[in-house]
N, C-alpha and C positions, 0 to 999 in steps of 0.2 A: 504494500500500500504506500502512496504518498502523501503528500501534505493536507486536501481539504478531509481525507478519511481520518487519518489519524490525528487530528487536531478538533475534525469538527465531532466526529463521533465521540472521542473520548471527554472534551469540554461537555458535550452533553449528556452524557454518562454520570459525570460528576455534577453537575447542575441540579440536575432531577434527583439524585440521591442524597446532597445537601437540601434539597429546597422541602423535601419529603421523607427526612430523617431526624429533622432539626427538633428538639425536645420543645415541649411548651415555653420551659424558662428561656430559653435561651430567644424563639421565635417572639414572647415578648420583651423580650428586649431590645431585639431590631438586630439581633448580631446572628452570623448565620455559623455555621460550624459542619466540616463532612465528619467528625468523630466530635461526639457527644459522652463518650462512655470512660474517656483519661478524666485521670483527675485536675479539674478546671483548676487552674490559676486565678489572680485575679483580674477582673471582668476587663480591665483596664490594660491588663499584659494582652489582651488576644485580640487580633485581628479580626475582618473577615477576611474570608479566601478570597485568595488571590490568585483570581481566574490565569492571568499570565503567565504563573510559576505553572497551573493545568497544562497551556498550553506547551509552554515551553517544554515541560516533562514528558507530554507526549512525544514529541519528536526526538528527545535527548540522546538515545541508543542511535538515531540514525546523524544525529550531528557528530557523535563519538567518532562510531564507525564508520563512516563512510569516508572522508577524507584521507583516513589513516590504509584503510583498504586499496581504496581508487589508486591514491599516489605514494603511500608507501609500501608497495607492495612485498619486497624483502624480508617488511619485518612477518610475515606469515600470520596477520592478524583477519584474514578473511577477506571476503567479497564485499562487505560494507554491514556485513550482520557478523560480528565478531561479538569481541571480550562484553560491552554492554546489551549486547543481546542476549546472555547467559543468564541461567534461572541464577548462579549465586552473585552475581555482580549487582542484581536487584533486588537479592533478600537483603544482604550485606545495606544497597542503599534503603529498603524501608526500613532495617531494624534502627539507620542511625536516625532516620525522620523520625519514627514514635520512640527514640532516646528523647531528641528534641522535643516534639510535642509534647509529652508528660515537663515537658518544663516551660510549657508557654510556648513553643515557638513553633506549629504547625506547618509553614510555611517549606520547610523541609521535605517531610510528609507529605504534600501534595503533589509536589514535582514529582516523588519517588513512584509513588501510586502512578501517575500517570506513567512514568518511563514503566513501570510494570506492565501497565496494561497496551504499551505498545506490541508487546511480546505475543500478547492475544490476538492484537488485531495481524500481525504479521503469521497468525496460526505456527510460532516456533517451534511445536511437536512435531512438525512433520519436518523439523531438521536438527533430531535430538544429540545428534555430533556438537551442535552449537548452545543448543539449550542447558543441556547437562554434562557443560566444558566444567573442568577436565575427566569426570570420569568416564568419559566415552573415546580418550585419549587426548593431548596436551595439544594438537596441532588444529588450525582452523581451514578448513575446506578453499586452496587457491582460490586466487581472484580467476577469476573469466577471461575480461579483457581490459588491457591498461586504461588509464585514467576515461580520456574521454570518451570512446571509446564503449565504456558501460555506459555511461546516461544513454546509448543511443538504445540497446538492449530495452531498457529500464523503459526509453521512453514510448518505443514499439511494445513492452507490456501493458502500457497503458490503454491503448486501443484494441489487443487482441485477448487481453485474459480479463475474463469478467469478475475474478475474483481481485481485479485492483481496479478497475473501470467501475464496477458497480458501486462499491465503498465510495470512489471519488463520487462522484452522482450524490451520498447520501451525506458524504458530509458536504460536498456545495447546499444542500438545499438545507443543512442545518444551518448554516452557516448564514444564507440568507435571512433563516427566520432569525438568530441572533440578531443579525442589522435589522430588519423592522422592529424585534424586540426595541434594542436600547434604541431606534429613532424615536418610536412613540413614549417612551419613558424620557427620553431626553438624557441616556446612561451615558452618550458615550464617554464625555469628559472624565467621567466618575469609572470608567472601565479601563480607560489608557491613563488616567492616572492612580489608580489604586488597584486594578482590576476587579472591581466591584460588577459583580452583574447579575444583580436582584432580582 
């Protein structure tokens, strides 16, 4: 998958599960929260989410990977689904997010979550060489083809496999309704400045 799937799906993922999880106390308070069940800090330490760290997190495995793959091919770190696309590269990142979060600082936490759930939407299982590095052996699956090169691959999967064309399709039209959302709310100031998106 690329960018409007993985960004718009999992933003909306996490929208709907904050907006629909959020405890009485907390929803009247006007603060929203995706984990309700740590032990709160005070009201005053915590944020609300901060939709950007969402987005950013979702994409984060492939900003890792893919440069390090594409153009430094040598170092035998894969095709652009390497060392962050591994199930323990992102337990390791949410155990230190909910460290963080039991102390106030969610904000961890949520990027982690989302580079998690990149792994879903890239269906990872079906390349458990990469998923469940190293115990499947220490080396990552060569690159294809050098740098530029693969975007051409990459971008001819875009129009021929329906399992990256369709996703793109569902997150563009989430993605839209986010922009009418915050137009008619008048969010956006409030979403590219705090990542707020109520």
């Amino acid at each position: 998958m690329f960018l409007l799937a993985h960004t718009g799906i999992t933003t909306a993922t996490a929208w709907l599960f904050n907006r629909y999880s959020t405890n009485r106390e907390n929803a009247a308070g006007g603060r929203s929260y995706i984990f309700t069940a740590y032990p709160q800090p005070e009201p005053e330490a915590v944020n609300n989410v901060d939709f950007r760290l969402i987005i950013l997190g979702s994409v984060l495995p492939d900003i890792i990977d893919k440069p390090i793959g594409l153009f430094f091919p040598w170092l035998g770190l894969g095709t652009g689904r390497g060392m962050a696309h591994t199930l323990i590269f992102n337990l390791l990142f949410v155990g230190i997010g909910w460290y963080l979060c039991r102390r106030g600082r969610p904000g961890f936490l949520y990027l982690a979550l989302a580079s998690s759930g990149h792994l879903v939407l890239d269906r990872m299982w079906d390349m458990p060489i990469i998923l469940l590095w190293p115990l499947m052996g220490v080396h990552f699956p060569p690159v294809g083809l050098p740098g530029v090169a693969q975007f051409h691959v990459w971008w001819r999967q875009l129009f021929a496999d329906p399992w990256v064309w369709v996703p793109e399709i569902i997150g563009g039209v989430i993605w839209a309704g986010f922009a009418v959302y915050l137009t008619r709310l008048r969010g956006w100031r409030q979403f590219i400045r705090r990542g707020v998106l109520a």
